[in-house]
TORVEX-649467 format. One record per residue (C-alpha): residue in three letters; x, y, z. Coordinates in steps of 0.02 Angstrom, whole numbers, padded with zeros to 5 digits, always signed. Example, Ala and Ser with C-alpha at 12.3 -4.5 7.8 and 13.67 -1.06 7.14 Angstrom:
% TORVEX-649467
ALA+00615-00225+00390 SER+00684-00053+00357 
END
This chain:
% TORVEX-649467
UNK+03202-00584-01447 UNK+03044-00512-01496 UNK+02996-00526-01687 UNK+02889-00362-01684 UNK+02982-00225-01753 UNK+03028-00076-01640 UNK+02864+00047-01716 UNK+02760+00197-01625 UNK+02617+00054-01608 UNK+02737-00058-01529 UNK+02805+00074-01399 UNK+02613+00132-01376 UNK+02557-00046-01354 UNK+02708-00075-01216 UNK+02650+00099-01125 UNK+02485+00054-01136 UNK+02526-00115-01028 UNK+02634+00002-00898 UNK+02485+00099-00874 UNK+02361-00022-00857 UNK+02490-00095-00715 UNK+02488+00062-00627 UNK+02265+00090-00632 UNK+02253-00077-00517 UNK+02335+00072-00386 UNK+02192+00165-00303 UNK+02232+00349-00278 UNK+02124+00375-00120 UNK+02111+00270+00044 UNK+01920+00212+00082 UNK+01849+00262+00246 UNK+01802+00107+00346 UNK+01629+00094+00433 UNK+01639+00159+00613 UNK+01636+00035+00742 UNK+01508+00075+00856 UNK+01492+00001+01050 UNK+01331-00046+01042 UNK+01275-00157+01193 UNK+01214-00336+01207 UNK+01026-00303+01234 UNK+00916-00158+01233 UNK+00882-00070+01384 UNK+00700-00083+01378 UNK+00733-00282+01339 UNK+00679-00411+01494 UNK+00797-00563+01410 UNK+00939-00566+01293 UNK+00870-00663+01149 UNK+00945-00672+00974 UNK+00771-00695+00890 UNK+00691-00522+00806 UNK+00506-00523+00726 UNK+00595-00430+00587 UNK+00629-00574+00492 UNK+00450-00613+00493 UNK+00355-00558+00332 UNK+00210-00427+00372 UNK+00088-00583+00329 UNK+00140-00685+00458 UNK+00140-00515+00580 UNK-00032-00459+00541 UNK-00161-00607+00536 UNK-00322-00496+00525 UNK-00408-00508+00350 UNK-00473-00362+00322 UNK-00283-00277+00366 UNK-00198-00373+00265 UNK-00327-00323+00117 UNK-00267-00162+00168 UNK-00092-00207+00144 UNK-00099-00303+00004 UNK-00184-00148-00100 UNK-00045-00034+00012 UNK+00115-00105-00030 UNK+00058-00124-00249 UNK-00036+00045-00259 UNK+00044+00160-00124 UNK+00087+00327-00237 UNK+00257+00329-00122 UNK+00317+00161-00158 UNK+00290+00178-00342 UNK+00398+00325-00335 UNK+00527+00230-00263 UNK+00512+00106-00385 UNK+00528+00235-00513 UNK+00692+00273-00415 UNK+00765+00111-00424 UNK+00751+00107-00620 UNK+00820+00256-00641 UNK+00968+00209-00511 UNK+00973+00039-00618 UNK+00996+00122-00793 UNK+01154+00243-00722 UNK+01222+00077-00662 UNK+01210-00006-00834 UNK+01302+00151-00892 UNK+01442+00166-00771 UNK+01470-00041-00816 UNK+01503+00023-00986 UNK+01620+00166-00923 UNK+01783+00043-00991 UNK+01734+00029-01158 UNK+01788+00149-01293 UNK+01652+00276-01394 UNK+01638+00223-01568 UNK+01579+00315-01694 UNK+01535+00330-01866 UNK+01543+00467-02012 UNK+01498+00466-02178 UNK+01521+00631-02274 UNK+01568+00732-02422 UNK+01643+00891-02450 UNK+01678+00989-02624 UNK+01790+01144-02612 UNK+01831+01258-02761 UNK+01987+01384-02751 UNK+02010+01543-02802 UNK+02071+01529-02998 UNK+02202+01660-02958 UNK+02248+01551-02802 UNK+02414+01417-02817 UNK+02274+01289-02772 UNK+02171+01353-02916 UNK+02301+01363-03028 UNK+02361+01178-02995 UNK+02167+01100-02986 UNK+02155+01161-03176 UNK+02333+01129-03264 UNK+02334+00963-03166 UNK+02156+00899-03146 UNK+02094+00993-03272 UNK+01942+01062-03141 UNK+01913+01192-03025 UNK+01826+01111-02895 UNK+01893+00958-02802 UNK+01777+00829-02702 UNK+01836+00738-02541 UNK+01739+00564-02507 UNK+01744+00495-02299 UNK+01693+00359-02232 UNK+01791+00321-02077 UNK+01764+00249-01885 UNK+01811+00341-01763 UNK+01865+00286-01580 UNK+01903+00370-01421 UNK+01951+00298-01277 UNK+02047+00344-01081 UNK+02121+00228-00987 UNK+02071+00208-00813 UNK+02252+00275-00758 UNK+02185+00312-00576 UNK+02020+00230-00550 UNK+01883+00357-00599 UNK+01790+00252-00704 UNK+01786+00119-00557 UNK+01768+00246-00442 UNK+01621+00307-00544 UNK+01550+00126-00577 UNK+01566+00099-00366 UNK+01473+00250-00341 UNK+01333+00186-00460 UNK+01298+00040-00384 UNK+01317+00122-00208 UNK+01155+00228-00263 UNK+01071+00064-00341 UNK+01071-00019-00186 UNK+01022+00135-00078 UNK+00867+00148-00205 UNK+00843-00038-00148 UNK+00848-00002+00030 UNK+00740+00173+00008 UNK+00611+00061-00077 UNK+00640-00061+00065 UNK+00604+00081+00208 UNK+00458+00167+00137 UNK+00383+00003+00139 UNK+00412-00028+00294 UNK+00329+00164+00367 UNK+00182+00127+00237 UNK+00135-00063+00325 UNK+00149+00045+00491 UNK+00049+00181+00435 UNK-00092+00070+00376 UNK-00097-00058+00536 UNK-00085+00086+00673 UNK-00232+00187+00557 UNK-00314+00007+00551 UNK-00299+00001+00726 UNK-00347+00173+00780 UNK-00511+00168+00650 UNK-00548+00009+00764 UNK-00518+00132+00915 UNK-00648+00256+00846 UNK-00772+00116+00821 UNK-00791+00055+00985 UNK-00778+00232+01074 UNK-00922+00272+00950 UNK-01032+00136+01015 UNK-00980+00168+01203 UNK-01045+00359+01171 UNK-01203+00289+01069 UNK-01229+00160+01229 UNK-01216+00293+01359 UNK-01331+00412+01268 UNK-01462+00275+01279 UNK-01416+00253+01465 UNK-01438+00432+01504 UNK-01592+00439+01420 UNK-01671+00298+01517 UNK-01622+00395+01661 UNK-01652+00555+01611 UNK-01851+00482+01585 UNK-01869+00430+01749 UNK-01783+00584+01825 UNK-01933+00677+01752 UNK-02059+00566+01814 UNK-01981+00583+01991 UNK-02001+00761+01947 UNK-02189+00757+01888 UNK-02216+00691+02060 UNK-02121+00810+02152 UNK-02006+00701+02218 UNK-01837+00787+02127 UNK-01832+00968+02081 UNK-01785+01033+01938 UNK-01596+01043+01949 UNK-01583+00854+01935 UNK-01676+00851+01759 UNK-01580+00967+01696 UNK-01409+00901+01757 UNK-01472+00732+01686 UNK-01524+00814+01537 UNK-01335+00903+01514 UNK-01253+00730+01572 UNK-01354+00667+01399 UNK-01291+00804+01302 UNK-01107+00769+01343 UNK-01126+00577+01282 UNK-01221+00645+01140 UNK-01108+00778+01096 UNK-00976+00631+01080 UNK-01044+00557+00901 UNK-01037+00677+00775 UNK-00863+00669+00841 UNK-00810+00504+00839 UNK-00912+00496+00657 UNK-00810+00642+00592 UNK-00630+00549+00673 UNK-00691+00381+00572 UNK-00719+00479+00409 UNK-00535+00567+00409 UNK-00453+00400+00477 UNK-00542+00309+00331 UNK-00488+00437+00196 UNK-00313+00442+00269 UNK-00329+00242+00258 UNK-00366+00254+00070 UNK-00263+00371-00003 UNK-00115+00251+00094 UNK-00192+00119-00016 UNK-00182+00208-00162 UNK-00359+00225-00209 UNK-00488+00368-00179 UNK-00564+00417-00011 UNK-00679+00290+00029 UNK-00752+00168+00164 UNK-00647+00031+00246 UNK-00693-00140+00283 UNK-00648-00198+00449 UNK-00701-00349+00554 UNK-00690-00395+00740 UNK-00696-00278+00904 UNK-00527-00184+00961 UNK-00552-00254+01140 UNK-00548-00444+01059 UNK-00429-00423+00946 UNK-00289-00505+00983 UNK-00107-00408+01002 UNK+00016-00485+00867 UNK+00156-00588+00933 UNK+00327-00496+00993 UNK+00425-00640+00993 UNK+00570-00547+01024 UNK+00675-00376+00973 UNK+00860-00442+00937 UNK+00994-00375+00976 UNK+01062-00190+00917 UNK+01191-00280+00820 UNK+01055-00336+00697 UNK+00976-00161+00670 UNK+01128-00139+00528 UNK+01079-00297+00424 UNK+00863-00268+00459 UNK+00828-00092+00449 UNK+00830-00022+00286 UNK+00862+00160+00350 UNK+01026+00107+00416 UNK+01090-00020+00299 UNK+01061+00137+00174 UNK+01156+00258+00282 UNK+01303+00122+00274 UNK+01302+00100+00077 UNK+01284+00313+00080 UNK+01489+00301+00149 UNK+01521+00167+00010 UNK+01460+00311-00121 UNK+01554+00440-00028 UNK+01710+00347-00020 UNK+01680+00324-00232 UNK+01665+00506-00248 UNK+01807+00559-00166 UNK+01899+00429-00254 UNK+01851+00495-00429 UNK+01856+00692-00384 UNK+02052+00651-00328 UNK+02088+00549-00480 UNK+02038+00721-00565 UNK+02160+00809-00511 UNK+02304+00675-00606 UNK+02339+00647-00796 UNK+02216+00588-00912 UNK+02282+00478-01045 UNK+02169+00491-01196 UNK+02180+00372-01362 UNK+02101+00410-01523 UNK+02090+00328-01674 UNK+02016+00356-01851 UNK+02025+00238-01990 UNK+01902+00207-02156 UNK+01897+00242-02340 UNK+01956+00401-02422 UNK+01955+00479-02611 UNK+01928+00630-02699 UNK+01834+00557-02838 UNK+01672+00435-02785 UNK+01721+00338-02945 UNK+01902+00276-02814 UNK+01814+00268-02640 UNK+01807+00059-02658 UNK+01982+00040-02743 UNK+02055-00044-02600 UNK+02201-00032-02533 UNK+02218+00136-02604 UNK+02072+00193-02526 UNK+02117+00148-02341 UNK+02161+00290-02220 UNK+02218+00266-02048 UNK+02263+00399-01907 UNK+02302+00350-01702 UNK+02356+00470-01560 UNK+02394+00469-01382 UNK+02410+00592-01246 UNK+02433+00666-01062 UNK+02323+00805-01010 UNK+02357+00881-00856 UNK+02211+00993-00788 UNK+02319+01162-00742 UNK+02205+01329-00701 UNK+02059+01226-00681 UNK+02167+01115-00546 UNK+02096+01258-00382 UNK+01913+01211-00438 UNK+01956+01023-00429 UNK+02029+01024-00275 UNK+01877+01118-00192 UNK+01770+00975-00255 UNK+01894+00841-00178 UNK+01881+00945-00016 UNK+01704+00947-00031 UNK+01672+00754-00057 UNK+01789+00735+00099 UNK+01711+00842+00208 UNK+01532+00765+00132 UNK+01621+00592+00172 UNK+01640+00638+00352 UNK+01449+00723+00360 UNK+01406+00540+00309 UNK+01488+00458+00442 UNK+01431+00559+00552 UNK+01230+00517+00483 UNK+01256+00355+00517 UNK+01327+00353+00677 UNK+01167+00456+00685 UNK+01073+00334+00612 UNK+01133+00180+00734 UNK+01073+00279+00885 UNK+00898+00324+00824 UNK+00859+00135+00781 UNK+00920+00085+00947 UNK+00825+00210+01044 UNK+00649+00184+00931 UNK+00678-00016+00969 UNK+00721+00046+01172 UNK+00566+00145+01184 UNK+00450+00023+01076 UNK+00499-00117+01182 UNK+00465-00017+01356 UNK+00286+00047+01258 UNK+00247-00122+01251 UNK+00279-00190+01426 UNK+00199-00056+01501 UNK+00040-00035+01396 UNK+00034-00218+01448 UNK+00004-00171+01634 UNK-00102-00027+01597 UNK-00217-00113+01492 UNK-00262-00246+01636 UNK-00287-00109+01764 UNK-00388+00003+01670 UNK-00512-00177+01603 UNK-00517-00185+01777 UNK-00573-00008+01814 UNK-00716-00029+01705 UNK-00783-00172+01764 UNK-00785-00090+01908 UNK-00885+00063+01866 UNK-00983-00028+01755 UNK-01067-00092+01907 UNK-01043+00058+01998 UNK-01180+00132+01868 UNK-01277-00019+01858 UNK-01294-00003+02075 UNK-01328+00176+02062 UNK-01445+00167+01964 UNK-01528+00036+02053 UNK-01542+00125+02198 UNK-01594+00286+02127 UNK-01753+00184+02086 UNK-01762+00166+02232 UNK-01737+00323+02314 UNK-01584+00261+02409 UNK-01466+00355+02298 UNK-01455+00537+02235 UNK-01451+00604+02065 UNK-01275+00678+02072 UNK-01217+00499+02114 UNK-01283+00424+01942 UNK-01208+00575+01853 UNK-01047+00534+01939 UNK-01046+00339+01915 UNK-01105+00368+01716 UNK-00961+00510+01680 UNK-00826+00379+01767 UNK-00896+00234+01669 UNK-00910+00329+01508 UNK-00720+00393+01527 UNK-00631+00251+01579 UNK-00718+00147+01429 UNK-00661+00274+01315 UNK-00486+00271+01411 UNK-00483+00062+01382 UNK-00511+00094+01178 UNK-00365+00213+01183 UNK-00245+00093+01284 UNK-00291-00051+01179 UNK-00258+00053+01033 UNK-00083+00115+01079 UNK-00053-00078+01150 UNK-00078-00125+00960 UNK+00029+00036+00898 UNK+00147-00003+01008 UNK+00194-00197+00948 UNK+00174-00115+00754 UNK+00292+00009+00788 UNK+00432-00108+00864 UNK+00419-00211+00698 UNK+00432-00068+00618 UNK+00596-00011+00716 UNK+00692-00182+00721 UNK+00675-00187+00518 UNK+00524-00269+00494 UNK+00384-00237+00374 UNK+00478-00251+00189 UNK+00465-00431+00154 
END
């Protein structure tokens, strides 16, 4: 038999321990993940191989110096990244809150009050035959505590949901870095583009004008009219027309490169040719399975159904009893000369109770409504979510096999007509070719070199933006 004596504090002590019991119940069923039949390889893919450049870190990806300069001052300085930084703090701070969310408010107060009756009052009259005054002070000092126990699991609910939005901060962080270290190495690349079109303009402008002199000697000596000077001369004007062009691209792709760094419009340091550079290794894509632990876009649209499954847990436990506890206790006298005398001094008050939410109860059911339907909006997004990755990584990896073949056939082309202009105008030297046939072997030329820089430059787009779609780019 129990030695504590049957009191209110026992019987609230004994409830509280029956409730407690009952708030390990959850009052809402989660919403598993969907299970989603993704396939065993990509479509695009040529082998099945396990292996995914997304676990590689971006250094090991992009080898070039001067890009990973870029990144380096991209990934610390990048205005959209520090914003998501910002984002994780804040996410970090709720979740240090909703940790406290068990733990009762405490509070203190300190404070005096004087009143002074009405002399023809019974409180008058009994302050001055008694006390011998007509005004009567009250001193307080007391600690007050408040406190509701987790009956049906909003505080956890709430604390789920915070860390639910911490780790989507994470992953935000995670996927804007990942679009910012493909932003800056397909700009990289296609400033590298713009440089070598600009010297394949520059080099047929001197070309044309070689020819475009001896066209008007051959004129001077009547041996060409003057039709073929002047197509020359508007042959000359196309090329030349070319590099305030290409200039202008560079300067935009430079200032677009530098405000992605974080600093202000500016010139960019690059090394190498496009046609030498070499293509980063694609080892190989995965599998679709792994899209839901690499890419940050997804793994975020799976923790967004952890925080809807938290909401709709806490807007249901709304709709139930709240059991509240407060408690004041302190010092208490009516003259400051007594406030010390102890035990006399010492006050103590404790209650508990049920609310039950009644013509408020419609509004909290529309929000539980609400964060269901939201729930299944989310599962929805990330079904979504799962197909877009799947088709960026199909398309990448067909991008890349194909710009592949391209690539060879067009270096080929312009080796071709590269001596297809050299021949022509050989034998217009020699009067064994005409002037339309230069014009037409320098136009080819000069458009399949500028076709070459573009297919190089959406090879190298292509390989950046299949590291970008398996997850890769973040570490």
């Amino acid at each position: 038999m129990s030695n504590l004596p049957t009191t209110p504090w026992r019987r609230l002590v004994l409830g509280l321990a029956s409730l407690l019991v009952v708030a390990a119940c959850k009052v809402s069923k989660d919403v598993p993940l969907p299970t989603l039949p993704l396939p065993a390889t990509y479509r695009t893919a040529l082998t099945a191989d396990t292996n995914s450049v997304a676990s590689l870190p971006w250094r090991s990806f992009f080898t070039e110096p001067a890009l990973q300069q870029l990144l380096d001052s991209a990934t610390v300085r990048n205005n959209d990244l520090q914003l998501a930084l910002q984002n994780i703090a804040s996410a970090q701070a709720t979740l240090r809150q909703a940790r406290l969310g068990y733990l009762p408010a405490v509070t203190l107060q300190a404070g005096v009050t004087t009143n002074r009756p009405s002399g023809n009052s019974l409180n008058g009259i009994s302050l001055t035959q008694f006390l011998g005054t007509k005004h009567i002070e009250d001193y307080n000092l007391a600690a007050a505590l408040s406190w509701e126990a987790d009956i049906w699991g909003k505080i956890r609910s709430r604390k789920q949901e915070a860390l639910a939005a911490y780790l989507q901060s994470q992953e935000a962080r995670k996927a804007v870095q990942t679009q910012v270290v493909a932003q800056v190495a397909q700009g990289y690349y296609n400033l590298l583009m713009l440089d070598t079109q600009l010297a394949v303009a520059r080099r047929n402008v001197a070309l044309t004008d070689s020819t475009l002199r001896f066209t008007r000697l051959q004129f001077t000596a009547g041996q060409v009219t003057a039709l073929a000077v002047q197509q020359i001369e508007a042959q000359r004007l196309t090329a030349a027309g070319l590099v305030p062009q290409f200039e202008q691209a560079i300067t935009v792709q430079e200032n677009a490169l530098s405000i992605l760094a974080g600093r202000l419009p500016g010139d960019i340091r690059r090394s190498g040719n496009l046609l030498a550079l070499q293509v980063p290794v694609v080892a190989a894509a995965g599998v679709p399975a792994a899209l839901l632990a690499h890419r940050p876009d997804v793994r975020s649209a799976e923790l967004a159904l952890d925080r809807a499954n938290a909401t709709v847990g806490y807007t249901k436990a709304q709709l139930y009893p709240a059991l509240s506890i407060t408690a004041q206790g302190g010092l208490n006298a009516f003259q400051a000369s007594n406030w010390f005398s102890l035990p006399a001094s010492l006050f103590g008050t404790a209650f508990a109770g049920l609310t039950q939410p009644l013509f408020q109860r419609g509004a909290l059911r529309t929000q539980y409504q609400q964060a269901q339907i939201d729930r299944e909006r989310t599962v929805i997004e990330f079904r979504q979510q799962v197909l877009v990755a799947v088709g960026e990584v199909s398309n990448a990896l067909g991008q890349v096999e194909r710009t592949q073949t391209q690539q060879a056939l067009a270096t080929d082309r312009v080796r071709t007509l590269r001596e297809a202009t050299k021949n022509a105008n050989l034998l217009f030297r020699s009067g064994l070719a005409s002037y339309l046939e230069v014009i037409t072997a320098q136009s080819n030329a000069l458009q399949s070199e500028l076709e070459l820089a573009s297919l190089k430059r959406t090879q190298l787009e292509a390989t950046v933006e299949l590291y970008r779609a398996v997850g890769g780019g973040w570490q």
